[in-house]
Short mmCIF file of the C-alpha atoms (twelve columns), coordinates in Angstrom:
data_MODEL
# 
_entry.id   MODEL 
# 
loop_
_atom_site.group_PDB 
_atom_site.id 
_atom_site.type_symbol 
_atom_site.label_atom_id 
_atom_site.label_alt_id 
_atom_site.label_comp_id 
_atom_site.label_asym_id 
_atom_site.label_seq_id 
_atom_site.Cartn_x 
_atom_site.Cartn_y 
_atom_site.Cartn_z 
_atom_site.pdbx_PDB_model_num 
ATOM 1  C CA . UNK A 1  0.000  0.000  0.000  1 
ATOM 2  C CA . UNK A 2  1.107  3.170  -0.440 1 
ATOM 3  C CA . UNK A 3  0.619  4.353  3.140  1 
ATOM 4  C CA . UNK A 4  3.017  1.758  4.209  1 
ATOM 5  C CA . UNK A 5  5.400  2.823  1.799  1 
ATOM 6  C CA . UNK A 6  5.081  6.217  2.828  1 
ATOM 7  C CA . UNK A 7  4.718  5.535  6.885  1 
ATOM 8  C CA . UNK A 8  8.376  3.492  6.422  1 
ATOM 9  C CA . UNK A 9  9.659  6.701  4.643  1 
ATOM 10 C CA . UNK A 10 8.879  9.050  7.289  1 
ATOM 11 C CA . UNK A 11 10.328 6.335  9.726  1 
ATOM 12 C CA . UNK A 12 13.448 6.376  7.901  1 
ATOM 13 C CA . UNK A 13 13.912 9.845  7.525  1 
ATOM 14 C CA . UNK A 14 13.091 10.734 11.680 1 
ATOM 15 C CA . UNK A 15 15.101 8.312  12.536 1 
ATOM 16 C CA . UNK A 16 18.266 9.328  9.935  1 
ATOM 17 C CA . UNK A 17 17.477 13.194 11.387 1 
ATOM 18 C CA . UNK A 18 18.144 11.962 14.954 1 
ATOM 19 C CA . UNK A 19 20.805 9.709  14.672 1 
ATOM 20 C CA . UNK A 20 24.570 10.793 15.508 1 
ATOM 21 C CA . UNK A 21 25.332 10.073 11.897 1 
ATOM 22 C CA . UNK A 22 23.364 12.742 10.668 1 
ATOM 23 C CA . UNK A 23 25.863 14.961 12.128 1 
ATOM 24 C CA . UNK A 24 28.952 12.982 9.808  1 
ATOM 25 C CA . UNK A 25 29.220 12.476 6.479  1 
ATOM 26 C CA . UNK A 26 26.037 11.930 5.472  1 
ATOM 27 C CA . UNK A 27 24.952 15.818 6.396  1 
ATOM 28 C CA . UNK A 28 28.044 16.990 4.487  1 
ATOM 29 C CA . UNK A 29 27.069 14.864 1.427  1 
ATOM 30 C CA . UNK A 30 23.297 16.097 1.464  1 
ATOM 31 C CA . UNK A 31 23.903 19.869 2.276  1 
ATOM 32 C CA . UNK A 32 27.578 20.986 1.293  1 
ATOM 33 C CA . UNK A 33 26.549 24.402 1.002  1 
ATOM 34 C CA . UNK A 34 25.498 24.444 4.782  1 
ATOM 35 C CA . UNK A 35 29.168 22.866 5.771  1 
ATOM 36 C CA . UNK A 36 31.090 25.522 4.083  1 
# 
């Protein structure tokens, strides 16, 4: 269903927002601009 698919997304994403790793590489690749 497409409400799954979309419920797992938004899991994902909150849970990539609040892990430490968010903070690494991962930011830096996503947002560059904000880095430098």
């Amino acid at each position: 269903d497409l409400v799954w698919f979309v419920a797992v997304g938004l899991g994902v994403l909150a849970a990539i927002l609040h892990w430490p790793i968010a903070d690494g590489p991962i930011l830096r690749q996503t947002r560059p601009a904000e880095e430098a």
